[in-house]
N, C-alpha and C positions, 0 to 999 in steps of 0.2 A: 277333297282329300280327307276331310273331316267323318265324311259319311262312310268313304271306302274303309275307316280304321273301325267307325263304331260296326260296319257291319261286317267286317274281318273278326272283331271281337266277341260281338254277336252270334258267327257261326262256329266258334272257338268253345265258348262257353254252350251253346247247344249241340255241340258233339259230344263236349265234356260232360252235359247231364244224360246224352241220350245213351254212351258209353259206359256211365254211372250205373243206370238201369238197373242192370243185372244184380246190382250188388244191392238194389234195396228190398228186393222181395226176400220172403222167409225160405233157407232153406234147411234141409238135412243136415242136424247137428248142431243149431244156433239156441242161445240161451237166450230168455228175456228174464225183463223183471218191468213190473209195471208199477208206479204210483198214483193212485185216482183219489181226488175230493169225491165221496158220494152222497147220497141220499137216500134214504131208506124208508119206503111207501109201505104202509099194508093195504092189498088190494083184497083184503078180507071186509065184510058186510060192517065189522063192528067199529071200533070208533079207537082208534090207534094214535100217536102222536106222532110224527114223522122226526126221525132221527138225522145227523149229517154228519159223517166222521169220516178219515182216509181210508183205504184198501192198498194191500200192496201183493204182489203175487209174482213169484215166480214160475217159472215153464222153461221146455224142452222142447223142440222139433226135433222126431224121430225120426219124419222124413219129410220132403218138401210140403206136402200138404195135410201134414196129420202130427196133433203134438196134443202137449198134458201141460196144465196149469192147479198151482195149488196156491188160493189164495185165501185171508182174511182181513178183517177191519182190525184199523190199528187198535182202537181199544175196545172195554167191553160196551156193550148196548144196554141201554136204560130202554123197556118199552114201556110206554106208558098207555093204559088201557081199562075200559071199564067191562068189569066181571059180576054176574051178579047182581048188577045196579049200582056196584060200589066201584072207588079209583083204584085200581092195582098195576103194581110195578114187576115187570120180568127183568133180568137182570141177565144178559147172556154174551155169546159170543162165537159166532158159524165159523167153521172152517172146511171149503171147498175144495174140493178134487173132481175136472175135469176133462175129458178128453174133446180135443177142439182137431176141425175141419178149417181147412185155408183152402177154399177155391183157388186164389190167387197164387197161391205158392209157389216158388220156383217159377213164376212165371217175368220176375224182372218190374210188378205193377208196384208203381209206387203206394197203391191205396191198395191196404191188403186185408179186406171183411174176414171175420172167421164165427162160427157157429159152435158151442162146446154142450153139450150134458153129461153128468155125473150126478156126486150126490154132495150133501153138507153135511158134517159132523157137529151139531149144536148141542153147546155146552152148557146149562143153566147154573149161575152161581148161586142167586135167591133164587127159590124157589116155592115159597110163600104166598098165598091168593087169599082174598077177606072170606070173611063163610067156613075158614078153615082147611079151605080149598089146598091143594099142593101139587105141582106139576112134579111128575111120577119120577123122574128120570131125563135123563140125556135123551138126543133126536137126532135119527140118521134120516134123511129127508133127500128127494129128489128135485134138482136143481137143471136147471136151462140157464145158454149163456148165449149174446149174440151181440158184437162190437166190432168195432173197424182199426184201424192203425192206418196213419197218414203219417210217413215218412218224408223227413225232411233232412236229414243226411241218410249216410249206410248206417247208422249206430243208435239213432232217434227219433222217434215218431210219437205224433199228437194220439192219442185215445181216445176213444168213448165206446162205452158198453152200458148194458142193462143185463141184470141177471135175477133171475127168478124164482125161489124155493119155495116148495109145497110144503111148507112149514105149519105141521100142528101135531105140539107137542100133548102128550097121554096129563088128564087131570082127574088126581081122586080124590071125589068130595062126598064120600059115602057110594056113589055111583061113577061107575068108568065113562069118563068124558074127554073132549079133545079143545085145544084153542086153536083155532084157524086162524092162523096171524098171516101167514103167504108173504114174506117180502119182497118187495120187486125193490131191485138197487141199482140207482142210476149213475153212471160213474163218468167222469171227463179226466185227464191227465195226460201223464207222459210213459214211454214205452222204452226201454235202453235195451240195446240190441247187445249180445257177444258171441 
């Protein structure tokens, strides 16, 4: 009697997630917004300090498998890096725009990968290098993005992404120079669907 109830209940509750299905992949017309602990690498030759601050980002599906993400770090970034030979600090802060690919989309898969490129809008607050040195200006820069979303209701899913910018900001120190800083950002969190 015992068995017949756990496995009545057992086939209850797996119709009920298999019936759920549909309602956990991304479709046409759903909003996200993501919050992520990240970590921030340069995958640049020189000698960078590694940063770790939140991301938060919002997005659109325009349609089951194709949507826009505009995201940034909650506060500004300290890089720390040696120039010259000498310590110097960048002071900035990227903001991303998007366009992301969902394989999965509309497809009902509770694990939904998605692929994005666009570009970054990086904003330098100090600007100051030793030598005299000064990064020129702001930086529009090309970005790559590639993360998963694991849903565990229709409204919530686990995260994780990595995302990429070819970040090298113009430096004029008597001669036109570039810093190759590249930050690859490593991100885990959560995902709210609406």
């Amino acid at each position: 009697m015992k068995t017949a109830k756990a496995l009545t209940a057992a086939l209850i509750a797996g119709g009920t997630l298999f019936g759920a299905q549909q309602a956990l992949a991304y479709n046409a017309g759903d909003f996200f917004a993501r919050i992520d602990a990240t970590r921030v690498e340069s995958t640049s030759s020189g000698t960078f300090d590694t940063e770790r601050s939140f991301t938060g980002a919002l997005g659109w599906m325009f349609a089951d498998k194709f949507g826009v993400e505009f995201n940034t770090v909650g506060q500004r970034q300290d890089l720390d890096f040696t120039y010259g030979g000498n310590d110097a600090t960048l002071k900035y802060r990227p903001f991303s725009l998007l366009a992301q690919f969902y394989p999965l989309g509309g497809t009902g898969a509770q694990v939904q990968p998605y692929i994005g490129a666009g570009a970054t809008y990086t904003r330098f607050s100090d600007r100051d290098l030793p030598g005299g040195a000064r990064v020129d200006s702001n930086s529009w820069d090309p970005t790559a993005q590639l993360g998963v979303d694991y849903f565990l209701t229709d409204w919530i899913a686990i995260n994780g992404n990595v995302q990429y910018t070819s970040l090298r900001p113009d430096v004029d120190n008597g001669i036109r120079d570039d810093i190759k800083i590249d930050p690859l950002t490593i991100g885990a969190g959560v995902t709210f669907r609406f």
